[in-house]
C-alpha distance (Angstrom), angle and dihedral (degrees) to the residues before:
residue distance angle dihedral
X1 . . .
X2 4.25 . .
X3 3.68 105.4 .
X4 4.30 102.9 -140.7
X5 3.73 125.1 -148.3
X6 4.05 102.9 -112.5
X7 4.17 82.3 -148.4
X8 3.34 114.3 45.0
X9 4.24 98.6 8.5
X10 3.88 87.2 -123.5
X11 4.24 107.4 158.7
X12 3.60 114.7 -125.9
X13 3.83 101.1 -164.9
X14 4.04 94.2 174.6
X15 3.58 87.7 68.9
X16 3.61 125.5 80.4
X17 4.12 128.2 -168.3
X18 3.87 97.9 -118.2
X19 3.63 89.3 49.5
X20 4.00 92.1 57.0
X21 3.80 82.7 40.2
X22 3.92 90.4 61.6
X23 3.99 84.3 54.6
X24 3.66 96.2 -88.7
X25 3.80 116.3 159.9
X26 3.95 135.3 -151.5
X27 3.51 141.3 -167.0
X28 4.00 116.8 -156.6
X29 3.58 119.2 -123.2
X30 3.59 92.0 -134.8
X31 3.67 119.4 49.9
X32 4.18 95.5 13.4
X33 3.46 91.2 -120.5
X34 4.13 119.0 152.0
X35 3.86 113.3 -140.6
X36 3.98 123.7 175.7
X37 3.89 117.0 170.8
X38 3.81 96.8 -85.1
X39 3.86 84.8 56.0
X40 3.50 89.1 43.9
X41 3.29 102.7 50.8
X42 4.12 98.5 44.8
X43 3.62 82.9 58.1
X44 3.79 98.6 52.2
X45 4.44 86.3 47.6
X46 4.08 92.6 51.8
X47 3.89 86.0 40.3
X48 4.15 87.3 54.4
X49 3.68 93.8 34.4
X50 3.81 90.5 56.3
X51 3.98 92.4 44.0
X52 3.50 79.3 56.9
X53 4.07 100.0 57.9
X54 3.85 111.0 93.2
């Protein structure tokens, strides 16, 4: 699976979910910023919880 950057929705092909799941860490090529899957996965709860908002 294509890990996205949340920010700027840059594809980061090289790195794969069990290896951020092992406590791997990335920086995107495009914006600069660092994700890891705490990171990650804040971003994907605000991203529901404002999908959510009427």
């Amino acid at each position: 699976m294509t890990t996205t950057c949340p920010l700027c929705h840059t594809q980061a092909p090289t790195i794969t979910d069990a290896a951020l799941k092992a406590g791997g860490a990335w920086q995107c090529t495009r914006c600069g910023q660092k994700w890891d899957v705490l990171r990650l996965a804040t971003a994907a709860a605000y991203t529901a919880y404002e999908e959510s908002r009427p």
